[in-house]
Steps between C-alpha positions, in 0.01 A plus 500: 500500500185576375302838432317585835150721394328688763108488514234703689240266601138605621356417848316203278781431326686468813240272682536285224855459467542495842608117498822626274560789788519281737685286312760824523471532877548168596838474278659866617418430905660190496345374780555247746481126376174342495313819527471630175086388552493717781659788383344500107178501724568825685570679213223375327268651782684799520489541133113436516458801720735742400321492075223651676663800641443826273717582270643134453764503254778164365761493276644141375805411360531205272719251305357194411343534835449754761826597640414794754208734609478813707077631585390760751178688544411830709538502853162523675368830586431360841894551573456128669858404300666819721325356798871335630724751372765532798457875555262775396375538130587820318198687428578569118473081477214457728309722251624359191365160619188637604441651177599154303843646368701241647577180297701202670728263317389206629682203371857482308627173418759340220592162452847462580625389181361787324680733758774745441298619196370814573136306492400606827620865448269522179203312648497768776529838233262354268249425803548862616530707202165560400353527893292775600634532822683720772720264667611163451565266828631167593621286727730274513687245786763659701851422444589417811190273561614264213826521351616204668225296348612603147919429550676637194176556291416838759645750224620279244147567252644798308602523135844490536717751326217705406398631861126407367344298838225242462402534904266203381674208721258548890852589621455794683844658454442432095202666574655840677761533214304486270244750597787745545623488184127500344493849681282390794582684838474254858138655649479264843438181652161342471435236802439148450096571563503683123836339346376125398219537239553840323907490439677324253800313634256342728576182363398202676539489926507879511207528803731667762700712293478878510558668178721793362230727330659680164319797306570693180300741248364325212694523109323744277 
């Protein structure tokens, strides 16, 4: 199989190539039939909104094509994405938001027949390994909210012998393993109020799920 090359894209470079993106989304989500319109939409929107957050930040990967893509920005100093965090909200990261130290990985995605490559693991360490931050968060679906929607797929994403995880697939149980074994540590749940447009593994449909909410300190 091809080389796969990773590229950091700007917030215009990402508004322009954000037809390939979705491109991305719409092939790793696997949605239902007949509503790949629907769903390419939603991400578009979402997309459209979250390259205006500070700090906006995309890396690419390609082969003759864009294969996969993971973006995130800072979490608002407002603390509105904490605002359905089931329980209270540990002072040290209530101040680390407040002061713009937070950054939130926002969006992970792979197509599946670039999986089990390690792309998603790289995509991820080259997004983070340059960021001036304090803390890194995400969210992703619960396990138990979707695994049945996902069959054999739910942890089936990884890169075989290797250990290496892509997490890239919207299964949430792909998701958890992998973030364990990139060194991220479980933080919470985030309710269904916050979950849907800030978390990747959203995917399409993904209105009433809550959200397992993940942190870790960034690479230096």
């Amino acid at each position: 199989m091809a080389e796969v090359y990773l590229r950091r894209l700007s917030r215009w470079q990402a508004e322009q190539q954000r037809d390939a993106v979705a491109d991305v989304y719409v092939g790793a989500y696997r949605g239902a039939a007949g509503a790949e319109h629907r769903d390419r939409q939603g991400f578009l929107r979402r997309l459209e909104q979250h390259v205006q957050h500070t700090g906006f930040d995309m890396m690419v990967a390609d082969t003759a094509g864009t294969v996969g893509c993971a973006y995130g920005f800072r979490v608002p100093r407002s603390g509105e994405w904490w605002s359905d965090l089931q329980g209270e909200l540990p002072t040290d990261i209530e101040e680390l938001t407040a002061s713009g130290r937070t950054f939130l990985l926002a969006e992970l995605m792979v197509l599946p027949v670039h999986r089990r490559r390690g792309i998603a693991t790289r995509l991820v360490e080259r997004l983070l390994i340059r960021l001036d931050a304090d803390l890194v968060v995400a969210a992703t679906g619960r396990a138990t909210d979707r695994a049945s929607d996902h069959g054999a797929d739910g942890g089936g994403d990884g890169n075989g012998a290797d250990g290496d995880r892509d997490g890239a697939d919207g299964s949430p149980g792909a998701a958890a393993e992998a973030f364990r074994s990139w060194g991220w540590s479980r933080f919470g749940v985030l309710g269904p109020r916050g979950f849907p447009e800030t978390a990747f593994g959203a995917g399409p449909g993904a209105g009433s799920m809550a959200g397992e909410v993940w942190i870790r300190r960034p690479l230096r």
